[in-house]
Short mmCIF file of the C-alpha atoms (twelve columns), coordinates in Angstrom:
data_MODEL
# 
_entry.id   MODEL 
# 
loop_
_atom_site.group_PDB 
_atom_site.id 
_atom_site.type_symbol 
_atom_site.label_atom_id 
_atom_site.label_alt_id 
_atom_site.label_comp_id 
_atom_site.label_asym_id 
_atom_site.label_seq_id 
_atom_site.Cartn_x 
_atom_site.Cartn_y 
_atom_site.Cartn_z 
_atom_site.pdbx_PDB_model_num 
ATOM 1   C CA . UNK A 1   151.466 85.386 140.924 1 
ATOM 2   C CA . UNK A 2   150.932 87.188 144.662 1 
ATOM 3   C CA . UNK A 3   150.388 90.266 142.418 1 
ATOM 4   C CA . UNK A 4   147.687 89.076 140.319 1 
ATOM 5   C CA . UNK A 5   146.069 87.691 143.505 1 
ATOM 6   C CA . UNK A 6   146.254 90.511 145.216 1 
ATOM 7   C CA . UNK A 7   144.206 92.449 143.055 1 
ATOM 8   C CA . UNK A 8   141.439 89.592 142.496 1 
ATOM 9   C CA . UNK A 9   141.000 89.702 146.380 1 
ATOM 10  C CA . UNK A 10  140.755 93.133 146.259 1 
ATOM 11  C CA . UNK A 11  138.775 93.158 143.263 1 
ATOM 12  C CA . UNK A 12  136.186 90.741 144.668 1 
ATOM 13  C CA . UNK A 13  135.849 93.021 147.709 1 
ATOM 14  C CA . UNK A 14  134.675 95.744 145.606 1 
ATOM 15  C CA . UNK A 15  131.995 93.568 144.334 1 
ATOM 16  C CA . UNK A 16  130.994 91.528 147.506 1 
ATOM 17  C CA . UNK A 17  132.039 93.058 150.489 1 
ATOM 18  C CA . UNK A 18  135.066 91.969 153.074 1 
ATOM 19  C CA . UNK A 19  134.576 88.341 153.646 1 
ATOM 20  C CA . UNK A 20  133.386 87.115 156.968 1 
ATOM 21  C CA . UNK A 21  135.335 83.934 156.597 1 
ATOM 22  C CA . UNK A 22  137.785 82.341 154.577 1 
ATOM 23  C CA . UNK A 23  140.003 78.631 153.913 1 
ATOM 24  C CA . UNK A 24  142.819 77.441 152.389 1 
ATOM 25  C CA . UNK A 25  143.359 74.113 151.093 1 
ATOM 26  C CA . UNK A 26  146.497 72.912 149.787 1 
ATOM 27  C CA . UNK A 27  147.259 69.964 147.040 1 
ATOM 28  C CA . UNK A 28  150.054 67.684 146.524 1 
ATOM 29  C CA . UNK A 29  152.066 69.535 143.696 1 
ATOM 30  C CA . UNK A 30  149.271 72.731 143.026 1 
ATOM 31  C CA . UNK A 31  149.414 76.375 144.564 1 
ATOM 32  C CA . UNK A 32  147.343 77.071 147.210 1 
ATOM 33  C CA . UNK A 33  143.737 78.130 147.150 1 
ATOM 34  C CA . UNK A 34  141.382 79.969 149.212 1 
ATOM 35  C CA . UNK A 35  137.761 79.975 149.505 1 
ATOM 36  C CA . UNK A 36  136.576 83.271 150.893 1 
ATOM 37  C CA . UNK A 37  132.803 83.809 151.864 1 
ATOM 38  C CA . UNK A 38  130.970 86.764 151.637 1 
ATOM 39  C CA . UNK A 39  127.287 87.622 153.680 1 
ATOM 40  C CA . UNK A 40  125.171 89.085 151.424 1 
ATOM 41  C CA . UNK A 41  121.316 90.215 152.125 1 
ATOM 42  C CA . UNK A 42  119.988 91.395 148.391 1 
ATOM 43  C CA . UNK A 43  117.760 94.281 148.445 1 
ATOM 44  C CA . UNK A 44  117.949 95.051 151.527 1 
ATOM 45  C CA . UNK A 45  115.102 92.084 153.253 1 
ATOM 46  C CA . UNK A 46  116.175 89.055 155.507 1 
ATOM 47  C CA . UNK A 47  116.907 87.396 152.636 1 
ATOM 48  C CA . UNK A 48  120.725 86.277 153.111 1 
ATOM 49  C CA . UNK A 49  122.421 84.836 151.019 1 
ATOM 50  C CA . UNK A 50  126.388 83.308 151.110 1 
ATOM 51  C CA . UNK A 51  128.553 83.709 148.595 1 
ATOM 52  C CA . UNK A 52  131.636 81.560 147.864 1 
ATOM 53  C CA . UNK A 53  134.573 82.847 146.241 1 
ATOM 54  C CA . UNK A 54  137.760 80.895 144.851 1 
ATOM 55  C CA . UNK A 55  141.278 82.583 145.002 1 
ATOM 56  C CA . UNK A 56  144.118 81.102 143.286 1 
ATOM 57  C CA . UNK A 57  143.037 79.716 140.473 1 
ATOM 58  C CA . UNK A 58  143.574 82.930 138.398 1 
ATOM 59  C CA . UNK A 59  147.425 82.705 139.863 1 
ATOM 60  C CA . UNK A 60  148.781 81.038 136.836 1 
ATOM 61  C CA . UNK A 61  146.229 80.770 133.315 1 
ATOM 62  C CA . UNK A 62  144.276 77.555 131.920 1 
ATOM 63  C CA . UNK A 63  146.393 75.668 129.046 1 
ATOM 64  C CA . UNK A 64  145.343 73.368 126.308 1 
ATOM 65  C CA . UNK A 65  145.942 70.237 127.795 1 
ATOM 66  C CA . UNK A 66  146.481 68.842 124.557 1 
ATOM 67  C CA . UNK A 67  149.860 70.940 124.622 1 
ATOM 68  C CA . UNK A 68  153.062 69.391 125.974 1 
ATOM 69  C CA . UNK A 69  153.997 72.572 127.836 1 
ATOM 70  C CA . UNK A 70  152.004 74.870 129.903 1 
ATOM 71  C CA . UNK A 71  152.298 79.110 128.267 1 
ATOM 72  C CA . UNK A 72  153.081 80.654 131.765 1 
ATOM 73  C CA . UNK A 73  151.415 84.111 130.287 1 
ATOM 74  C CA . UNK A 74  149.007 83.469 127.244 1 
ATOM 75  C CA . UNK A 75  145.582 81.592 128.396 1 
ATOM 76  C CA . UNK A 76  142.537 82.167 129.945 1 
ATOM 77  C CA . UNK A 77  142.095 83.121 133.567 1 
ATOM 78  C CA . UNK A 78  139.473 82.519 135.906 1 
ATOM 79  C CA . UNK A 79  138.072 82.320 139.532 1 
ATOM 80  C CA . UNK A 80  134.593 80.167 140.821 1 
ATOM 81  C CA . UNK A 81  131.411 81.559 142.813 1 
ATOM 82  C CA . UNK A 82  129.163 79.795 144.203 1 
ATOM 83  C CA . UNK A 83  125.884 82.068 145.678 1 
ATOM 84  C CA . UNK A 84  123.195 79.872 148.091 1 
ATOM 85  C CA . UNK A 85  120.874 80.982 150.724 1 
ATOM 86  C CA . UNK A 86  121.868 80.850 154.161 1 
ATOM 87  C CA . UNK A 87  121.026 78.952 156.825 1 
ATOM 88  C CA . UNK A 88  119.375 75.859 155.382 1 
ATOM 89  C CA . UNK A 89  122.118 73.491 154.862 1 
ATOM 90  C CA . UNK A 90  125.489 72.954 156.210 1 
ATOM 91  C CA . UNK A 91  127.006 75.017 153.217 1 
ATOM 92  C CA . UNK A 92  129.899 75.456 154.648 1 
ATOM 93  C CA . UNK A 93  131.487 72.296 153.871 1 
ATOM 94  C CA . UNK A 94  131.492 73.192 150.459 1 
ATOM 95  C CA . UNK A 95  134.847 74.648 150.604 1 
ATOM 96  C CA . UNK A 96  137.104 71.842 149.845 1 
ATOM 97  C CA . UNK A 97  134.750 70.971 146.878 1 
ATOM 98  C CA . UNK A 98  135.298 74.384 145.724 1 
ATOM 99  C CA . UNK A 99  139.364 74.374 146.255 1 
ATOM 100 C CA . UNK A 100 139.003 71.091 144.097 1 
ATOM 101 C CA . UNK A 101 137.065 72.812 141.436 1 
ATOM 102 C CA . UNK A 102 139.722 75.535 141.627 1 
ATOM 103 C CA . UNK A 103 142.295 73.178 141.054 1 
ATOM 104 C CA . UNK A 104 141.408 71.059 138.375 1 
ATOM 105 C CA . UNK A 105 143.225 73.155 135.509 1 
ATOM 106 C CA . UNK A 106 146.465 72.444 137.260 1 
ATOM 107 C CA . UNK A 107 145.764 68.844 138.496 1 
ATOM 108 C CA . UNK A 108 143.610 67.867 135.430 1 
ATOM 109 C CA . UNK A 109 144.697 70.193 132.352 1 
ATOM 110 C CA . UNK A 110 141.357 71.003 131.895 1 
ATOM 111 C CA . UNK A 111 140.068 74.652 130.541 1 
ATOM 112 C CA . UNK A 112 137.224 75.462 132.904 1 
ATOM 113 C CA . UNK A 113 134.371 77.443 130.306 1 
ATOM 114 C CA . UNK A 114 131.087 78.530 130.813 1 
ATOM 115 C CA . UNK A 115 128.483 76.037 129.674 1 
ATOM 116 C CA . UNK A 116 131.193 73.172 131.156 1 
ATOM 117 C CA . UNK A 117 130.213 70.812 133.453 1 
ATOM 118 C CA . UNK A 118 132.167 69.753 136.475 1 
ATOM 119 C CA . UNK A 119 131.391 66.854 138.784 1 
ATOM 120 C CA . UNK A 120 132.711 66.877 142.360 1 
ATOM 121 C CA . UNK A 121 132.464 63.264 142.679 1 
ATOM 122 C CA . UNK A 122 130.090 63.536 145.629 1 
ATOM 123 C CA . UNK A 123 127.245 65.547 147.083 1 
ATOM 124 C CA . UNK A 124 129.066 69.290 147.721 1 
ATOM 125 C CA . UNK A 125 127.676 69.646 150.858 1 
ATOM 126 C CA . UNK A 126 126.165 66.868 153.182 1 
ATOM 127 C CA . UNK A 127 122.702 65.904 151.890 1 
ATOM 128 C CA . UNK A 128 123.375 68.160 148.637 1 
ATOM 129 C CA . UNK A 129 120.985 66.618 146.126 1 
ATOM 130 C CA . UNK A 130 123.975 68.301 144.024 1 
ATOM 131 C CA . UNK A 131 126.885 66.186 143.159 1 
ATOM 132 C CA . UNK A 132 127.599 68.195 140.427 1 
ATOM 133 C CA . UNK A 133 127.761 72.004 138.302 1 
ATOM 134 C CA . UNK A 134 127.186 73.931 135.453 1 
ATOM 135 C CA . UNK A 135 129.337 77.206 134.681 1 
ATOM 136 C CA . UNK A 136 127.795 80.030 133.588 1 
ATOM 137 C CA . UNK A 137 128.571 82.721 132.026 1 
ATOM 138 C CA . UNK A 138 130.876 85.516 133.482 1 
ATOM 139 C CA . UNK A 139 130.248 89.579 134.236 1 
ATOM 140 C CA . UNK A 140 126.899 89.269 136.048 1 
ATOM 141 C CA . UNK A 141 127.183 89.136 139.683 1 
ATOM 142 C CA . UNK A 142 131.487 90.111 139.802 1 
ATOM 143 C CA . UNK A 143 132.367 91.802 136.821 1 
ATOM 144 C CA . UNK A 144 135.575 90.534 134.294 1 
ATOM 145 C CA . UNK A 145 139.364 92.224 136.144 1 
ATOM 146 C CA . UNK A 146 141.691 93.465 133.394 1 
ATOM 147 C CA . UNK A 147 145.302 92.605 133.756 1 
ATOM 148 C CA . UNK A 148 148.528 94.121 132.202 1 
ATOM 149 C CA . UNK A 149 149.150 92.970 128.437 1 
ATOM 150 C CA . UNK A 150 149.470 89.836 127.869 1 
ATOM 151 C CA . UNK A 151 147.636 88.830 130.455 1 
ATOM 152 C CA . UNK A 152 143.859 87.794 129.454 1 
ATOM 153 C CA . UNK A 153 141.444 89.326 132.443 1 
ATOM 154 C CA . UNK A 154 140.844 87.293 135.277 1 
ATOM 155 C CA . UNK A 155 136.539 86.052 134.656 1 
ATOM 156 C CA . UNK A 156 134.727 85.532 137.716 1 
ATOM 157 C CA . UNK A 157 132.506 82.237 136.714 1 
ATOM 158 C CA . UNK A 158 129.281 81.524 138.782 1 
ATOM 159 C CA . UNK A 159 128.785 77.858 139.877 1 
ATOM 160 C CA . UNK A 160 125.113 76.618 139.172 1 
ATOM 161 C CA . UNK A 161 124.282 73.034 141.583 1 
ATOM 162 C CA . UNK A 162 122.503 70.459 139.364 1 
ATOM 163 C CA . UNK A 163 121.111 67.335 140.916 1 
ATOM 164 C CA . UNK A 164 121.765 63.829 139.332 1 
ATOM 165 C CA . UNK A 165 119.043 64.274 136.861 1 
ATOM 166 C CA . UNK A 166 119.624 68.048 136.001 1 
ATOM 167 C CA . UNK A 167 123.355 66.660 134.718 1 
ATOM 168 C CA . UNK A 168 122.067 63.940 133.021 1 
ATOM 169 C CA . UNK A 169 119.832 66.325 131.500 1 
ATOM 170 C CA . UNK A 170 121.789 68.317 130.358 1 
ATOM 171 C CA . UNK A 171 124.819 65.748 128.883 1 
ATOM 172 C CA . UNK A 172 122.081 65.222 125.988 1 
ATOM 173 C CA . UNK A 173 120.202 68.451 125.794 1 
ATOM 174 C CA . UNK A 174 122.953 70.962 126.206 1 
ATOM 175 C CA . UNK A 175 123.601 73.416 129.215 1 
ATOM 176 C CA . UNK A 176 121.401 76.443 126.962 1 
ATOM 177 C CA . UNK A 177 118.574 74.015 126.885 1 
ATOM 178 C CA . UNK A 178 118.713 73.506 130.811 1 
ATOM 179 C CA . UNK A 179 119.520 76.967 131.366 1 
ATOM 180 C CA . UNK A 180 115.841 78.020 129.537 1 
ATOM 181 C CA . UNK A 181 114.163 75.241 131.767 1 
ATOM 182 C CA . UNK A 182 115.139 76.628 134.766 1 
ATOM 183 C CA . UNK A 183 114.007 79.619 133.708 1 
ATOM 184 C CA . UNK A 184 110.769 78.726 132.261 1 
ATOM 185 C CA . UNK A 185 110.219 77.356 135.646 1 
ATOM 186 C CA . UNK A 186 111.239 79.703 137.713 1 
ATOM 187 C CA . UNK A 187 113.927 77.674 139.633 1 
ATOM 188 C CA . UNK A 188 115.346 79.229 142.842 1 
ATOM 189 C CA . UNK A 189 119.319 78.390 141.923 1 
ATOM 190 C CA . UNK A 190 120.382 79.332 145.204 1 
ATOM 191 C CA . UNK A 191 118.130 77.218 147.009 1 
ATOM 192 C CA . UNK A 192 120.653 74.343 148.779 1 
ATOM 193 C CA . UNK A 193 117.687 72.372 149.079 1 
ATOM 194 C CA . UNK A 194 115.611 72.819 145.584 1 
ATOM 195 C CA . UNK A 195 114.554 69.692 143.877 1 
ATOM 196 C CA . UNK A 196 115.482 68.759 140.269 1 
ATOM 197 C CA . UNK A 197 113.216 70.755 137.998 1 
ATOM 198 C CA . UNK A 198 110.860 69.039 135.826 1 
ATOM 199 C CA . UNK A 199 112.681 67.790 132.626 1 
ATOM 200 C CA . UNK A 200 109.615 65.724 130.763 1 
# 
């Protein structure tokens, strides 16, 4: 397990930098899990934006939780980001959100997948219009790490905030369909404090 994490850290180094900052959170009867965060000004302007990274969920891989016993090798792996601008909201306090997030295939069973939603139970950082969101799909932003056969490769899934309406949204529509709207519309994902985009 320290091995595999290990080489995600230095894995998401390559990709992002060495992390300004960093947390760990601990759960009653899970692993520990950091939250490291990254300072990142794309292209070069004043634009900055902070980047959240999970470490530790990839330790051990997601199961079926319809099966009565966890496969210690055989299963998907994964770790969260989370990209927002800086600066505009107290983003920090997103971390234990995050470690939550992380946790919920231990805690919960559940197989984290692009397209998935997950729901924080509360706004992730104070005033977030966001209370809840959507995974997308892995290899853009850090790209998939390879592990030794048997291992699947860990997948580095970005975190995309919707507000109460983009969820609801998107429970009947489907995440492609709210994926295209945002698009169509030009939505600024990483804006902490975007409104919902129009759904009508």
């Amino acid at each position: 397990m320290g091995e595999i994490l290990a080489r995600v850290e230095a894995h998401l180094k390559a990709a992002l930098g060495e992390p300004d900052a960093r947390a760990a959170v601990t759960f009653l009867g899970t692993d520990r899990f950091e939250v490291l965060r990254f300072l990142d000004s794309p292209g070069g302007g004043g634009d900055v934006v902070m980047r959240y990274a999970t470490l530790g969920m990839s330790a051990q891989p997601m199961g079926d939780p319809a099966q009565m016993l966890a496969d210690p090798v055989k299963g998907p792996r994964a770790e969260l980001v989370l990209s927002v601008r800086a600066g505009l909201a107290a983003t920090d306090q997103v971390l234990r959100p995050l470690a939550v997030l992380a946790a919920s295939p231990q805690v919960e069973g559940v197989v984290v997948a692009p397209g998935a939603s997950l729901d924080v139970g509360g706004p992730l950082w104070p005033g977030a219009p966001f209370h809840s969101v959507l995974v997308g799909e892995p290899g853009g932003l850090v790209a998939d790490l390879a592990l030794d056969a048997p291992l699947e490769p860990v997948r580095f899934l970005p975190l995309l905030p919707m507000t109460v309406n983009e969820a609801a949204w998107k429970r009947v529509r489907g995440a492609r369909e709210l994926q295209e709207r945002w698009l169509s519309r030009g939505t600024d994902l990483r804006d902490p404090l975007r409104r919902s985009v129009a759904l009508d």
